[in-house]
Backbone bond lengths (Angstrom), bond angles and torsions (degrees), N, CA, C in turn:
res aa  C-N    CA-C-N  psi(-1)  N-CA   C-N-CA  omega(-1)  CA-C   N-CA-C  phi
1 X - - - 1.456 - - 1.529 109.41 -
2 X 1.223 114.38 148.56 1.645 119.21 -163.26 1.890 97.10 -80.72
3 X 1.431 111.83 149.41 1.585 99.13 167.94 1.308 112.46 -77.43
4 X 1.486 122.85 149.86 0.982 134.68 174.49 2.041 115.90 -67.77
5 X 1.514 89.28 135.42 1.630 97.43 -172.04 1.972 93.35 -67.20
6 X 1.122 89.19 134.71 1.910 118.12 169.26 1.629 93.65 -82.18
7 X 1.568 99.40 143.41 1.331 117.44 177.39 1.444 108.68 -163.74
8 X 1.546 126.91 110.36 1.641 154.33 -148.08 1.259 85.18 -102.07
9 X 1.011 127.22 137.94 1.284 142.17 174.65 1.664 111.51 -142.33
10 X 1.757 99.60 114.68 1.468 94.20 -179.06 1.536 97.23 -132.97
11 X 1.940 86.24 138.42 1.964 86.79 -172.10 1.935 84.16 -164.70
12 X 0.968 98.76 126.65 1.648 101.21 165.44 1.578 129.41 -51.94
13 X 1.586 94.54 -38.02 1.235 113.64 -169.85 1.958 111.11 -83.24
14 X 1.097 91.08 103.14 2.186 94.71 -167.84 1.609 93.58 -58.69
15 X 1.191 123.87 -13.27 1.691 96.15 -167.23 1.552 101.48 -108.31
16 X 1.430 116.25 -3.47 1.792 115.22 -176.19 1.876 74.05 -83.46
17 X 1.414 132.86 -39.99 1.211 126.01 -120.86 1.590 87.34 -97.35
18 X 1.217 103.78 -63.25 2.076 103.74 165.65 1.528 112.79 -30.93
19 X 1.482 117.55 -63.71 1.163 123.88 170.51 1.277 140.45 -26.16
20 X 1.277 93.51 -30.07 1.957 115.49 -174.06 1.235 107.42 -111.64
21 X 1.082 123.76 -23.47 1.621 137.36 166.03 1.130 110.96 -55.59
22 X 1.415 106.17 -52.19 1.707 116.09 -172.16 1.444 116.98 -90.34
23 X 1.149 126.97 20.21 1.265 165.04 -177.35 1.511 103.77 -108.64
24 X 1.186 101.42 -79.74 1.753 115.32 -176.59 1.905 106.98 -47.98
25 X 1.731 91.87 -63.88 1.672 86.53 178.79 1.805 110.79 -61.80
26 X 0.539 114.29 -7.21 1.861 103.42 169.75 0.946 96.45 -71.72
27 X 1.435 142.51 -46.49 1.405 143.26 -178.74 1.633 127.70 -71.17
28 X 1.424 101.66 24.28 1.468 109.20 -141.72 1.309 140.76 -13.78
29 X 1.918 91.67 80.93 1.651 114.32 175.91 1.866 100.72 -86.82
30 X 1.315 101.39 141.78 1.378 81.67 148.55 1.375 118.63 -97.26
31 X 1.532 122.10 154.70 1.118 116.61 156.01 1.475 128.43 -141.52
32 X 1.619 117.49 -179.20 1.403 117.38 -177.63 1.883 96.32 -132.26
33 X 1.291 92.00 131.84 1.757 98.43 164.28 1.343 133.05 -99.68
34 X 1.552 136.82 120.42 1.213 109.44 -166.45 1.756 80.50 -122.84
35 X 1.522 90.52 -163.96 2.193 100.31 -166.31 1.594 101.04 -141.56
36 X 1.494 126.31 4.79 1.427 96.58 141.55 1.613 100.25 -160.59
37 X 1.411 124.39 -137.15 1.774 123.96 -137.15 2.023 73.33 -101.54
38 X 1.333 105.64 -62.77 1.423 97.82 -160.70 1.323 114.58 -45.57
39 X 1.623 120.47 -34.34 1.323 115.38 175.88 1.090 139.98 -61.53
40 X 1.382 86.60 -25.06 1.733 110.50 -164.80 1.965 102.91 -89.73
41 X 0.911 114.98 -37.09 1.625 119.61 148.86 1.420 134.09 -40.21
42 X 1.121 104.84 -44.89 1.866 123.30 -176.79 1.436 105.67 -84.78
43 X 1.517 111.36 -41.49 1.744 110.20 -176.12 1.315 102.69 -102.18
44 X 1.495 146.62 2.68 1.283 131.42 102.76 1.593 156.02 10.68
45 X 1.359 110.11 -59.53 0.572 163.84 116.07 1.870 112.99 -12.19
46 X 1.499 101.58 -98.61 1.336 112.34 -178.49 1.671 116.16 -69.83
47 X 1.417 113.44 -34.84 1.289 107.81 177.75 1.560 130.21 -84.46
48 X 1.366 88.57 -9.85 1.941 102.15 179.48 1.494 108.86 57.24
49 X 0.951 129.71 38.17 1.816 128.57 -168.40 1.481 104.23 -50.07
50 X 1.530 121.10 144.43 1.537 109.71 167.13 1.740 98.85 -83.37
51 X 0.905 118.57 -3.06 1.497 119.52 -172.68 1.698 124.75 -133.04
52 X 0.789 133.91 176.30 1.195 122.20 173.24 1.433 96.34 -164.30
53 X 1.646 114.62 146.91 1.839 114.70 -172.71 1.627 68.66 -139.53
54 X 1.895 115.57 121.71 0.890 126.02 151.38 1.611 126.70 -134.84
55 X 1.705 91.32 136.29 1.596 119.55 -178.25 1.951 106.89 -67.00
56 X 1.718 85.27 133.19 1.945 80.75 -164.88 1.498 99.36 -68.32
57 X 2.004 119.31 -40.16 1.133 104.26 -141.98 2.100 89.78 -115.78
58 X 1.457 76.02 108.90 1.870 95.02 171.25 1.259 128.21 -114.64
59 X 1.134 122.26 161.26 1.777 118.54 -153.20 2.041 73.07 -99.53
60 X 1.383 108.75 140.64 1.124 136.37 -170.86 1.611 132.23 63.34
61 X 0.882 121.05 -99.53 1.499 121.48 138.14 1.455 133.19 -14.73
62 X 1.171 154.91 39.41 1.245 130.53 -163.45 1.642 132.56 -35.34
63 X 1.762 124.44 -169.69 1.455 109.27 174.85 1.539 83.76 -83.51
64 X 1.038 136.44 -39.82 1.430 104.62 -155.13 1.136 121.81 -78.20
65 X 1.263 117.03 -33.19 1.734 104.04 171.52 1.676 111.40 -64.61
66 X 1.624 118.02 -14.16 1.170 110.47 174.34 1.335 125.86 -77.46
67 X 1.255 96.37 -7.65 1.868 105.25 -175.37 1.327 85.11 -98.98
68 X 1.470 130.64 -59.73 1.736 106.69 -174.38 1.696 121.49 -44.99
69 X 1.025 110.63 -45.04 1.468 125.64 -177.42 1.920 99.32 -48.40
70 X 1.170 107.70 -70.58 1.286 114.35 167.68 1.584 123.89 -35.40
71 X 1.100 118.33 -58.19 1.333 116.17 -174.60 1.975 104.05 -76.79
72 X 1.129 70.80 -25.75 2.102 61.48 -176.44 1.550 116.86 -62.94
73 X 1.647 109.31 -14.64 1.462 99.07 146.89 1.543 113.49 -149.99
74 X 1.311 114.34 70.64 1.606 110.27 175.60 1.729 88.59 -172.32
75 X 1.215 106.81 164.13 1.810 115.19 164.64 1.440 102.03 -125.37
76 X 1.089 107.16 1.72 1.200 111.42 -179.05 2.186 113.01 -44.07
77 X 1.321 104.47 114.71 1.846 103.02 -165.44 1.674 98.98 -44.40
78 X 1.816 95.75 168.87 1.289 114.82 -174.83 1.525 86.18 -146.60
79 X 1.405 115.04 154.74 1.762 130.68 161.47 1.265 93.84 -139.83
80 X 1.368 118.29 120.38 1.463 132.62 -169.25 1.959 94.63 -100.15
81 X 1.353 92.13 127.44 1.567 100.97 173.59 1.884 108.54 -109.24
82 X 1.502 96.54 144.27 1.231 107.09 174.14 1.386 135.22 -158.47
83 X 1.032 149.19 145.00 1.429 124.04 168.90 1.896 108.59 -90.30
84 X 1.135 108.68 0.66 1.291 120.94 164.04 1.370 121.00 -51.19
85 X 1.350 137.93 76.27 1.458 133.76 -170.36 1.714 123.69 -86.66
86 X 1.492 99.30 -3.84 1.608 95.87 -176.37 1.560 116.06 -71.32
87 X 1.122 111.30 159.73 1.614 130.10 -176.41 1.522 95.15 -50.98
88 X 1.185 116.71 -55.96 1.499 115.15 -151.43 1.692 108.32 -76.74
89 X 1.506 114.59 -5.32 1.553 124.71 -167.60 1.640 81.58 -98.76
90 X 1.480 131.46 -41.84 1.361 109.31 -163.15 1.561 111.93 -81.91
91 X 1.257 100.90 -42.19 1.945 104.32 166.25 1.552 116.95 -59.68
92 X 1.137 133.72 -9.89 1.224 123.87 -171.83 2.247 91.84 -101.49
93 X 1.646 108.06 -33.01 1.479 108.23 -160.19 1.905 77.02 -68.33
94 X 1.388 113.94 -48.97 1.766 112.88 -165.92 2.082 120.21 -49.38
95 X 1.646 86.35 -29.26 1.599 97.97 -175.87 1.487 91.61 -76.81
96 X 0.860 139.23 -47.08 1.322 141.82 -138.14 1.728 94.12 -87.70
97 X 1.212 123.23 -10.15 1.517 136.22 178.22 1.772 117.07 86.37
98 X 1.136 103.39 31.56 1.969 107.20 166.33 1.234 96.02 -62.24
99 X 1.262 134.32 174.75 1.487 150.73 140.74 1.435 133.61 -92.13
100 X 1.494 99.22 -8.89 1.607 114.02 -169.44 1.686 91.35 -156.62
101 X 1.552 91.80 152.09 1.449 88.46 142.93 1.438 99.49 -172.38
102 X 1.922 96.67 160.35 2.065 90.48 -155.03 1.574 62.46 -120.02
103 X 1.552 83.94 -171.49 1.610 106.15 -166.24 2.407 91.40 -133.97
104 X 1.196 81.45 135.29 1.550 74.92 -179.24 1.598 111.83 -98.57
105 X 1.144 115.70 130.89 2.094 129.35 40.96 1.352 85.84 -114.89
106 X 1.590 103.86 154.69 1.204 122.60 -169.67 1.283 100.50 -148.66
107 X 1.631 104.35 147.73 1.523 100.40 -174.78 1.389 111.98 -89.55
108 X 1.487 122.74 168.23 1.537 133.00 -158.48 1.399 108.13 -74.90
109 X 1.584 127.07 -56.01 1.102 125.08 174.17 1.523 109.78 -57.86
110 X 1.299 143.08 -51.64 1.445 150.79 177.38 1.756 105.44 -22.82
111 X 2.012 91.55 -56.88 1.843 88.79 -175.17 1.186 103.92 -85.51
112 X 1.367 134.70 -6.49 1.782 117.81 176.09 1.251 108.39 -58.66
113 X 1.728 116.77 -45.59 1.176 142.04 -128.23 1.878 69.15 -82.57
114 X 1.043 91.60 -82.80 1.621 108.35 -166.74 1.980 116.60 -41.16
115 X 1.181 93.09 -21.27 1.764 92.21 167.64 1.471 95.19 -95.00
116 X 1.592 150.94 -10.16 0.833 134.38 178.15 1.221 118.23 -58.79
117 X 1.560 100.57 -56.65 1.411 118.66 179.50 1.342 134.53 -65.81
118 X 1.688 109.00 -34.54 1.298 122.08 178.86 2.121 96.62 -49.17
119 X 1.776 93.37 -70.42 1.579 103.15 -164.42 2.003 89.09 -45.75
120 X 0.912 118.24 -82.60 1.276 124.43 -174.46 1.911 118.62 -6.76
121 X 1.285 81.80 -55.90 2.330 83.38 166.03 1.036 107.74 -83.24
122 X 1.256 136.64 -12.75 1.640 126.54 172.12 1.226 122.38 -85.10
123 X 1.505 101.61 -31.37 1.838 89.99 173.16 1.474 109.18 -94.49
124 X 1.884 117.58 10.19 1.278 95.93 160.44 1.775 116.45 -95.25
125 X 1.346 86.32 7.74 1.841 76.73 -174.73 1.779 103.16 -111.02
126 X 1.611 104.04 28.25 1.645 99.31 163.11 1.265 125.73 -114.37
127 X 1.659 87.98 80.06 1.739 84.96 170.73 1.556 110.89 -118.83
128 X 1.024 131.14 -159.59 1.656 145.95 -158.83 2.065 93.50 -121.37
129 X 1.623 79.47 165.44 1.429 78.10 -169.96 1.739 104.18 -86.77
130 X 0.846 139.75 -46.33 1.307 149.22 178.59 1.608 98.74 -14.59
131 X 1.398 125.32 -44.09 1.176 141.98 -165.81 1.515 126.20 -52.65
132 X 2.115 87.28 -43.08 1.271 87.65 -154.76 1.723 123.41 -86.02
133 X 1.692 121.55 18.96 0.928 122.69 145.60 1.800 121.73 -98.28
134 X 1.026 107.35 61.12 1.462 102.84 178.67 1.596 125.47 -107.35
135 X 1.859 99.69 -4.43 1.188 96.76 168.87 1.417 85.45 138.56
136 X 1.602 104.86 -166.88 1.566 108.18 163.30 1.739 108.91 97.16
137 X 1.101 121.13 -165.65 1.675 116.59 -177.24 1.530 92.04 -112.03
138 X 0.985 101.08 150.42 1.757 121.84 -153.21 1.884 97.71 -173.31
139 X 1.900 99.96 164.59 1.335 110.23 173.71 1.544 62.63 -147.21
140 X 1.923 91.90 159.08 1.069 134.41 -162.01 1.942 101.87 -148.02
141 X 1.493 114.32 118.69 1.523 133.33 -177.10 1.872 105.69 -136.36
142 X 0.958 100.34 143.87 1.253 121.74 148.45 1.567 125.28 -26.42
143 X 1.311 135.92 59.05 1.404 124.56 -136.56 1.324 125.33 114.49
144 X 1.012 106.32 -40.85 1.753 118.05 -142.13 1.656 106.58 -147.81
145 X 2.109 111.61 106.97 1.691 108.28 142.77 1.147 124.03 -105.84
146 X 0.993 110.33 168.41 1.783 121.43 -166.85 1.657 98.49 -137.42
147 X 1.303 119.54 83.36 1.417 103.51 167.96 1.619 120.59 -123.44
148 X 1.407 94.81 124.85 1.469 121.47 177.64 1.642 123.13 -60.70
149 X 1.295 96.10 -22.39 1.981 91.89 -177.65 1.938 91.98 -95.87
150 X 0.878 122.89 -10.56 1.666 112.45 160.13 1.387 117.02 -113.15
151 X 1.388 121.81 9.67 1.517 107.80 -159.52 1.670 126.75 36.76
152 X 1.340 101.03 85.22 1.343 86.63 -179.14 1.994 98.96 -170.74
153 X 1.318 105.75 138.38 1.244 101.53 -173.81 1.594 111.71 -127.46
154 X 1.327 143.48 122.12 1.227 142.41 161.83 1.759 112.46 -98.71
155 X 1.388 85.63 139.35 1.207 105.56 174.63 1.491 120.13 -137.17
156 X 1.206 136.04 128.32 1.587 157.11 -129.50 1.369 104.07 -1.06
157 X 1.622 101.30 65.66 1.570 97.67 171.06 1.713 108.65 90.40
158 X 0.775 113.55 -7.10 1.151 122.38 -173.76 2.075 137.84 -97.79
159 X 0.954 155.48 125.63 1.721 132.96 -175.30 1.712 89.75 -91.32
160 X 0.998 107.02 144.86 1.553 128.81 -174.02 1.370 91.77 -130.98
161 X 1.689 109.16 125.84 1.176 129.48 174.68 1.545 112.40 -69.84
162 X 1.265 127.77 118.39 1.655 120.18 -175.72 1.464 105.72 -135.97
163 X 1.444 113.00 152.07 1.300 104.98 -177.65 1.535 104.96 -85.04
164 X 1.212 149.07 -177.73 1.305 141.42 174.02 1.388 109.94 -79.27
165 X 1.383 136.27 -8.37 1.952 125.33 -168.03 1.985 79.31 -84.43
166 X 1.811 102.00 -52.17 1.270 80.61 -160.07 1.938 117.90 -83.40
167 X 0.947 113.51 1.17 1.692 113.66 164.13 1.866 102.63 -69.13
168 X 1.108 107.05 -56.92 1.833 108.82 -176.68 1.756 96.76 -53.15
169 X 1.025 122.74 -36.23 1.250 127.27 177.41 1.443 124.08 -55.41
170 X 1.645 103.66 -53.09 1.620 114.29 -168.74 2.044 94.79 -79.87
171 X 1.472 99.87 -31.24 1.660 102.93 -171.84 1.001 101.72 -66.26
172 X 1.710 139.84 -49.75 1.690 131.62 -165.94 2.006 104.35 -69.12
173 X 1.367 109.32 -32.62 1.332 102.31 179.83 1.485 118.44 -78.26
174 X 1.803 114.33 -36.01 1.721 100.87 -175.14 1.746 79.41 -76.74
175 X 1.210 164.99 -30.94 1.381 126.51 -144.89 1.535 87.40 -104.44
176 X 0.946 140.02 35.50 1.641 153.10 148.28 1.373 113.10 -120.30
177 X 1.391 125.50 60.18 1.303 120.78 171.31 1.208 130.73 -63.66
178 X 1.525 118.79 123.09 1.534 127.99 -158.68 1.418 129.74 35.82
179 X 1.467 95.91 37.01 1.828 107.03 151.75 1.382 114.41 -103.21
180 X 1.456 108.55 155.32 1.395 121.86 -149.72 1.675 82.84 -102.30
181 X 1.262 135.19 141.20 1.178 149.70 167.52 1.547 97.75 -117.67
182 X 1.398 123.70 130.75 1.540 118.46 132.74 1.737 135.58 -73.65
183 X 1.257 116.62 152.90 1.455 115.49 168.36 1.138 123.84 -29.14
184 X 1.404 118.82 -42.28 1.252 128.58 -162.12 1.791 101.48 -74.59
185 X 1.412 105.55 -53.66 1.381 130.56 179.01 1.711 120.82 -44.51
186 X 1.575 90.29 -36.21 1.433 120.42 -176.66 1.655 98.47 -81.79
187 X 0.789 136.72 -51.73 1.276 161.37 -165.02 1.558 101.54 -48.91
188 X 1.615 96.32 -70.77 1.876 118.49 178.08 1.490 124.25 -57.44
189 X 1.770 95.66 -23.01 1.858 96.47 -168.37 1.158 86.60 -105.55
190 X 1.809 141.38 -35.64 1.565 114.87 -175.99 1.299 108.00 -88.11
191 X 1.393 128.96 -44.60 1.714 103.05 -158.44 1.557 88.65 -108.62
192 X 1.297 129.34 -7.07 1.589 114.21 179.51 1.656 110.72 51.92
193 X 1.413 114.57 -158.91 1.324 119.13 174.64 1.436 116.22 -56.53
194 X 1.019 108.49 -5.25 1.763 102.12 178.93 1.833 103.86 -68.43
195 X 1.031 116.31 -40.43 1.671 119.87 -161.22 1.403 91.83 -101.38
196 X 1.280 125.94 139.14 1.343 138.30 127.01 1.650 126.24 -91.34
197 X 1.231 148.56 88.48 0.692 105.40 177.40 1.499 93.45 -164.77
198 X 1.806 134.28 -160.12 1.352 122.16 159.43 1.038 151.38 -35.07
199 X 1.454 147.06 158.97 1.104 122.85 -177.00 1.656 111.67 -108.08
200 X 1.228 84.71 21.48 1.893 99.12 175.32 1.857 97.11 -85.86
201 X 0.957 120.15 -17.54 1.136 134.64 170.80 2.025 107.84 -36.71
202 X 1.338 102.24 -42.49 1.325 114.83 -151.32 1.525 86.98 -87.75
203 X 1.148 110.56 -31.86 2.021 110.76 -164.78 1.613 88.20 -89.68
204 X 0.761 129.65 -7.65 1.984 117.84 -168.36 1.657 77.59 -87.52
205 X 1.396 120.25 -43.79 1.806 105.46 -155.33 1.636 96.23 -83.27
206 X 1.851 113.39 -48.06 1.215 91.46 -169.93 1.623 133.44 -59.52
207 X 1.495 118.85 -4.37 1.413 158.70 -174.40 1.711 91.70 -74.22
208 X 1.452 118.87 -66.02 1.459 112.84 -154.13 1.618 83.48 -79.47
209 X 1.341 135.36 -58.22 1.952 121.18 -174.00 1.515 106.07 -56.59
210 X 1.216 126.15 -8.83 1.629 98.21 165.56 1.473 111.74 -114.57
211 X 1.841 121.68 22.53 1.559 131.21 153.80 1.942 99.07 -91.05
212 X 1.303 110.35 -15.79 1.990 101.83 173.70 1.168 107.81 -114.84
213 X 1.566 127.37 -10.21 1.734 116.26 152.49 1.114 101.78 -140.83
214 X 1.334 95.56 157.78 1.717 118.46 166.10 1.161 140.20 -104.47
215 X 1.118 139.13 132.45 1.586 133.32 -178.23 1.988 107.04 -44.17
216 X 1.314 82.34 144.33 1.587 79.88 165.85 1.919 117.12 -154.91
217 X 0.963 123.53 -169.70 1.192 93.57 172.11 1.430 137.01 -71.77
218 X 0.920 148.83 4.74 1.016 158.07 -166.55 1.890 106.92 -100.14
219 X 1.599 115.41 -44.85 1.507 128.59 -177.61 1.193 108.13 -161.86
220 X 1.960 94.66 168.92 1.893 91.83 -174.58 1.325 78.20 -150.39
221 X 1.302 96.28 179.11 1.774 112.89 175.12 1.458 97.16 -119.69
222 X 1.266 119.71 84.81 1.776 141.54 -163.33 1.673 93.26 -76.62
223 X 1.615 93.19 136.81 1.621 105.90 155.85 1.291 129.67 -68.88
224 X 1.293 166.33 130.45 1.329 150.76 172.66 1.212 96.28 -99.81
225 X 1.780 136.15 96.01 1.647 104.49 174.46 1.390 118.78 -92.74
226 X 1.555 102.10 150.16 0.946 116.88 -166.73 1.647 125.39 95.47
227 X 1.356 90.73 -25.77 1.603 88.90 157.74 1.486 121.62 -132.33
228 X 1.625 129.82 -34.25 1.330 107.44 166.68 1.522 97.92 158.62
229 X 1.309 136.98 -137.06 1.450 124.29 -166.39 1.347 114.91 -124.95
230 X 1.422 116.39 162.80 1.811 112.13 172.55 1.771 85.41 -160.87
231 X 1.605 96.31 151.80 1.138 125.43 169.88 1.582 105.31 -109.07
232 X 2.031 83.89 104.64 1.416 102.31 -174.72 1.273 119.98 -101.01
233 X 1.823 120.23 134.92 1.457 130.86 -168.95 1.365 95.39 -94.98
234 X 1.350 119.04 113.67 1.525 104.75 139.97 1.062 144.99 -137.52
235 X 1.796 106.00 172.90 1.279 111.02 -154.86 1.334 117.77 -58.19
């Protein structure tokens, strides 16, 4: 029998937090609930979650330093919960490296759906590097592969850790060389119906792939202003 996917659940509130639990175990997740940042660090740690559903506003700790803390050594996904709905709370939870983030109250099927998918691109983008010439659909640069049938991207020789929105991201633009995509456009071909949400969405990711590559001569990940992005070849 397969092990059951781990899912950390941090929320102050025991009855949003039971609630979602009992949600999750219908789905047979296991999970653990903790109620603020320090806890949620330490059993981290001990519980290895493939997932994590974290509450922004916690008595000590907040989510966000808990999601930085986290990513500074794991990729392990995050879906940042909040009743916090402003623009500037979801671009700052996205910089900070969440993969999701809902806005509370939210309906039950919405977050299954959405932890389905999150875990679902993450365990396809864990593979080893050895892999990533083995075939499969791939783009190929000067510097730089991008391959989609392993998830996996090198850059100068290198495997670069990526979450999957932004690898599907960097892959639809280099295998569109110097077409102009808009946000919106961008929006429909990577997260499709999975995402609702801004289209600032698109600048938080294209922001973190040009902090893990860089333009060089050969290509860039070009601004279009006023209309939106292209992965430009040049001559």
């Amino acid at each position: 029998m397969a092990e059951k996917q781990r899912i950390l659940i941090v929320d102050d509130d025991e009855n949003i937090a039971e609630l979602i639990s009992l949600y999750l175990m219908r789905e047979c997740y296991e999970t653990k609930i903790v109620g603020d940042g320090e806890s949620a660090l330490a059993d981290f740690d001990e519980f290895k979650p493939n997932l994590v559903l974290l509450d922004l506003m916690l008595p000590g700790i907040d989510g966000y330093q808990v999601c930085r803390e986290i990513r500074s050594k794991s990729g392990t996904p995050i879906i940042m919960l909040s009743a916090k709905g402003e623009v500037f709370d979801k671009v700052l939870g996205l910089e900070l490296g969440a993969d999701d983030y809902m806005i509370k109250p939210f309906d039950s099927k919405e977050l299954i759906a959405r932890v389905k998918a999150v875990i679902r691109r993450y365990n396809s983008s864990t593979i080893t590097l050895p892999e990533l010439h083995s075939g499969g659909e791939y783009v190929e640069y000067p510097d730089l592969i991008v391959n989609m049938t392993n998830y996996a991207v090198t850059y100068l020789g290198k495997n670069i850790e990526m979450p999957p929105k932004e690898l599907e991201l960097l892959y639809f633009l280099s295998s569109h060389p110097n077409q102009v995509f808009t946000r919106e456009q961008l929006l429909d071909n990577i997260w499709g119906y999975e995402y609702i949400g801004d289209t600032r969405t698109v600048d938080v990711h294209i922001k973190r792939l040009r902090e893990k590559i860089h333009d060089n001569q050969f290509w860039a990940i070009s601004t279009v202003w006023g209309i939106g992005y292209k992965f430009e070849v040049k001559k």
